[in-house]
Every structure is written in C-alpha cells, then in structure tokens.
N, C-alpha and C positions, 0 to 999 in steps of 0.2 A: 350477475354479480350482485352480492347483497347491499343493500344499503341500509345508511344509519349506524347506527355506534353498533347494531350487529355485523358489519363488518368486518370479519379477524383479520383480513390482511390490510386495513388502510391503513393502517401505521407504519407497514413495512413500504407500501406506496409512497405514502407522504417521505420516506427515506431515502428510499430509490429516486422519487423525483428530485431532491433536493439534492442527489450524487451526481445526478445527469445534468441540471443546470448549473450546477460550480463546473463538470466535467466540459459541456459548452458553451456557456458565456460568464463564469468566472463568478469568483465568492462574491463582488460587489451588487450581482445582479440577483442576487438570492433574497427573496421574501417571502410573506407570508402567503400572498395573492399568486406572486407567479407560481410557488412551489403547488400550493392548491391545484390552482390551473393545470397543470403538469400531470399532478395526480390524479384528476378527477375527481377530487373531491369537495365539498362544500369547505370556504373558505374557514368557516368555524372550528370545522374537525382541526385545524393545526394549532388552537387552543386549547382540544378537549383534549388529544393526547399529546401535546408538549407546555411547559411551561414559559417558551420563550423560543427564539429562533435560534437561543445560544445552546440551548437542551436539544435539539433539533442539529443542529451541526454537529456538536459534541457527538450524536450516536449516529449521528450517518458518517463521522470521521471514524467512528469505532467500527461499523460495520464492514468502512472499507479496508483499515488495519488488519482486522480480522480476514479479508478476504486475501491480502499481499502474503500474510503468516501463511494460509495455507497454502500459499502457490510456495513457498519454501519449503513446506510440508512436501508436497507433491515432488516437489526436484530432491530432496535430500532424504527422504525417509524413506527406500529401497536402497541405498547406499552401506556396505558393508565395511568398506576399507577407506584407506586414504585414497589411493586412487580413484576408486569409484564418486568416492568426497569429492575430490578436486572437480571431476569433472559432471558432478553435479551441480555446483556452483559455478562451472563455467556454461552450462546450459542455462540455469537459473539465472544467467545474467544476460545472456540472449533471448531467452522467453519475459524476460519483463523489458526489454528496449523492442523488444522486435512485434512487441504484443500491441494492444489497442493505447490508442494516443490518451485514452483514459485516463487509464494508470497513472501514465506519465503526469497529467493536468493534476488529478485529484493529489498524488502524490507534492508535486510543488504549491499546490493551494495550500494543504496541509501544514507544509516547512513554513510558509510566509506567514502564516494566521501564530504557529507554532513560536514564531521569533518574535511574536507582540505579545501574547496571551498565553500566560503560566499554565491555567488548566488544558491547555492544548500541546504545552511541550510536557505537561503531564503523560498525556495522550501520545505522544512521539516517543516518548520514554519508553513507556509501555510497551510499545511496537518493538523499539526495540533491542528491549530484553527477550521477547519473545521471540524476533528475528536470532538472536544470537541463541538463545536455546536450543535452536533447530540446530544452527553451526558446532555449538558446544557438544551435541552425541557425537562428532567427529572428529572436533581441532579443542585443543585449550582455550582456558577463557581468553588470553590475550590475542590470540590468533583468531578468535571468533570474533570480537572486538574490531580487530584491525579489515577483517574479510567483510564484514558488515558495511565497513565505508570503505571499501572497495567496491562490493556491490551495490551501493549508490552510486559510485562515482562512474565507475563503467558505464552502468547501466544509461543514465545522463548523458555521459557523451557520446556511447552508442544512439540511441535515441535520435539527440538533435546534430550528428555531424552530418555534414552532408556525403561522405564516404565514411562509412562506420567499419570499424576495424572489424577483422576475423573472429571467429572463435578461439583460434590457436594463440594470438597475441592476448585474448581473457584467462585462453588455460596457460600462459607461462606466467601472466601476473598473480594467480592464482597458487601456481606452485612455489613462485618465489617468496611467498607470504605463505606456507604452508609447511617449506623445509626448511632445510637448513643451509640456505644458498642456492637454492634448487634442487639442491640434493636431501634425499631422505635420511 
C-alpha cells in the first residue's frame, strides 16, 4: 500500500472508515483520531484532505446517498411497465430492510444530523429528488413523491419489527398508491 500524500485511495479510506464508525458506534463517536485509526492512516492526513470533520461527514453522507440512489437504480431501471414498476419497488423495499443493518444505521444517523443541520437536510433533499427520479421514469411526480415515503416508511418498519410483514402486503401498499384504488 503506498504511503504519504501519494496515496490516491486514502481519502476514499478516511470515508469509508468514517461510514463504518457512525454505521457501529454512532455520529457522537466520530473523530478525527478514531476515524484515522480506522483507516490507517496518520492522524494528519484528515486535515490534509478535509477541511474539518464537518467536510468529512458531509462526503461520506454523500457517498452513502449515492450508494442507496444506486441500489434504486439497480431495482427500478430494467422495469418496463407499471407492473414490472410496482414490483420493483416492492423488491426495493425488501432488499433495503432485509439488507445489512448499515443502511439501516447510516440512513437514521443521516435523518437526525439532517433535522439539526440545514446543509445536511440540503444533502437529504438531494437524495431525494434523485430517489424520486428513478420513481419518476415510471409513476408521476406525485405518486413518486408519495412512493418515496412509502419506501422509507416500510422499509423502517420492516427492518425493526420483530415479525416483518410479507412482500405481498409491500406490493398491495404499492399498488394502492400506484392506481386508481388498486385498480389501473
């Protein structure tokens, strides 16, 4: 591994580790020293390449943004119809409750830092207009809208119940916010 500022990946490390310690012991435990630690790297480099620890979350919120967009990408964008739609997004709402406890974590760090700090509900914003873009090649914008906090809200309670509902009761919530009474 190279070291020194010719490194090209420690900045993507210094990121990564900073996603992994919010992801297991929560935003409050996040510093300069642990995230170094984490990453291997000299504690320095998290002042050569960030300006702050707020510069620092800000792109490792974004990088993980970016990573949830594409997993919407990946359920919705071989989707040709409504049907095929619907039950793209009822997959997509089981592959993120059913997936690693991560998501789940970095996604609520996110919302809470997001409900204090404007340039982070900047960042939430962001997410999602782009979550609903992916929605929007399928459903109108109000039904993409409304399917967006749908699939947060499933997603969440699938997650933490302690008996998580079916797929079949995501694809009727799905369809009933998709037709017109459930009918097309």
């Amino acid at each position: 591994m190279a070291t020194g500022h010719t490194d090209p990946r420690r900045r993507d490390r210094i990121i990564d580790a900073a996603l992994d310690l919010i992801a297991e012991e929560g935003l409050a435990a996040v510093s300069h020293r642990k995230v170094a630690a984490r990453a291997g790297v000299p504690l320095g480099s998290m002042t050569y390449h960030f300006d702050g620890i707020d510069q620092m979350l800000r792109e490792a919120f974004g990088r993980f943004t970016g990573h949830v967009v594409a997993v919407f990408d990946a359920h919705l964008g071989a989707a040709t119809g409504p049907e095929e739609a619907r039950a793209a997004v009822a997959d997509l709402v089981h592959a993120l409750s059913g997936g690693a406890r991560r998501d789940l974590v970095l996604t609520q760090e996110l919302y809470t830092l997001a409900a204090r700090r404007p340039a982070y509900r900047e960042l939430t914003e962001e997410w999602m207009r782009r979550s609903r873009a992916h929605l929007e090649r399928h459903f109108d914008p109000d039904t993409a809208r409304q399917l967006d906090a749908l699939i947060e809200g499933l997603t969440l309670h699938r997650a933490l119940a302690g008996d998580p509902h079916d797929r079949a009761l995501t694809l009727e919530a799905v369809t009933r916010i998709t037709t017109d009474g459930g009918r097309d």
